[in-house]
N, C-alpha and C positions, 0 to 999 in steps of 0.2 A: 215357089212351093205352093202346093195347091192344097186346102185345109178341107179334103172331100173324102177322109176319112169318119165314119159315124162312131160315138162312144159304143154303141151296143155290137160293133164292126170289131174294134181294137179289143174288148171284152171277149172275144172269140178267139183270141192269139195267147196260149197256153205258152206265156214264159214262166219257168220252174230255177230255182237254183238243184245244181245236183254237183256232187265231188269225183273229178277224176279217178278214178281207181286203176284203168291201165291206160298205157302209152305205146304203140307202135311204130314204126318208120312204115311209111305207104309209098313204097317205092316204084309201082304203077300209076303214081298220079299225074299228071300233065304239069302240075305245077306241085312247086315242094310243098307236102302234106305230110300231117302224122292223121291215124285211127286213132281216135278216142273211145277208150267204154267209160261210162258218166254212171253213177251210183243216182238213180233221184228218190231213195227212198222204198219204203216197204209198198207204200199202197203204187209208184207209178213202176218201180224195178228199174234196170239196167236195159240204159239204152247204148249206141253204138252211132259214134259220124266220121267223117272225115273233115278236118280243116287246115286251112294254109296260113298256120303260124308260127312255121318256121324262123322267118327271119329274125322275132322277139323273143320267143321260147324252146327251153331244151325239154326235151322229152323227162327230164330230171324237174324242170319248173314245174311242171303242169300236172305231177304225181301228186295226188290229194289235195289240188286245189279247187276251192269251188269255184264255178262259173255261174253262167246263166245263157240260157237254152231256148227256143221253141220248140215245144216237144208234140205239136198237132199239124204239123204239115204231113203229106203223105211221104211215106217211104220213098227214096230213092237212090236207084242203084247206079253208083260210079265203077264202073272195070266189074272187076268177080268183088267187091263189097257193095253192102246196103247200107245208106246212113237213114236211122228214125230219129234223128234231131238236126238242129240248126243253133251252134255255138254263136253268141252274140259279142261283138266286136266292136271297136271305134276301126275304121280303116281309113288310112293316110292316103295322098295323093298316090304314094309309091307303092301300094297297096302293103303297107306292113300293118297289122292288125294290134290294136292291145284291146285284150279281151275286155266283158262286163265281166263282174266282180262283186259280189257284197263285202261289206267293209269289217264284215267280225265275222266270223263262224257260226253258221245257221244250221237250221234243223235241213235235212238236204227235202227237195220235195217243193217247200214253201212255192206261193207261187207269185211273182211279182207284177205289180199292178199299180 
């Protein structure tokens, strides 16, 4: 691991908590994915991704839980959707993902640092 990351670099990387609000099946994806719409609040509003974390969670888990996000990479389009964020994750060798998480129930938005 190479430590050539700069602090004022990592200060550029807009992670947010925000709460799931809907849940889809993205049944064009190459590998099993749900659409997420993520609530981050009144000032950043409703963003939209896709992630592969099916094999941990039901589309039932993941309804108004909060996560955490990068919410400043550019747009990018998968099939006919566009994800504006990047859900963050631990991912296993097997690539099964369990999400970041804050531990109590926050204002959605915050931004973690």
């Amino acid at each position: 691991m190479e430590n050539n990351l700069s602090w004022q670099e990592f200060e550029k990387v807009e992670m947010r908590v925000g709460t799931v609000a809907e849940v889809n099946d993205f049944p064009e994806a190459r590998k099993p994915a749900f659409q997420l719409t993520i609530d981050f609040g009144a000032t950043i509003g409703i963003l939209k991704t896709s992630a592969q974390i099916t094999k941990r969670y039901t589309k039932e888990d993941l309804l108004n839980r909060q996560i955490v996000a990068v919410i400043n990479f550019p747009k990018k389009q998968i099939g006919k959707f566009m994800s504006e964020c990047l859900v963050l994750g631990a991912v296993g060798d097997d690539g099964d993902v369990v999400l970041l998480a804050p531990d109590f129930k926050i204002e959605n938005g915050l931004r973690i640092g």
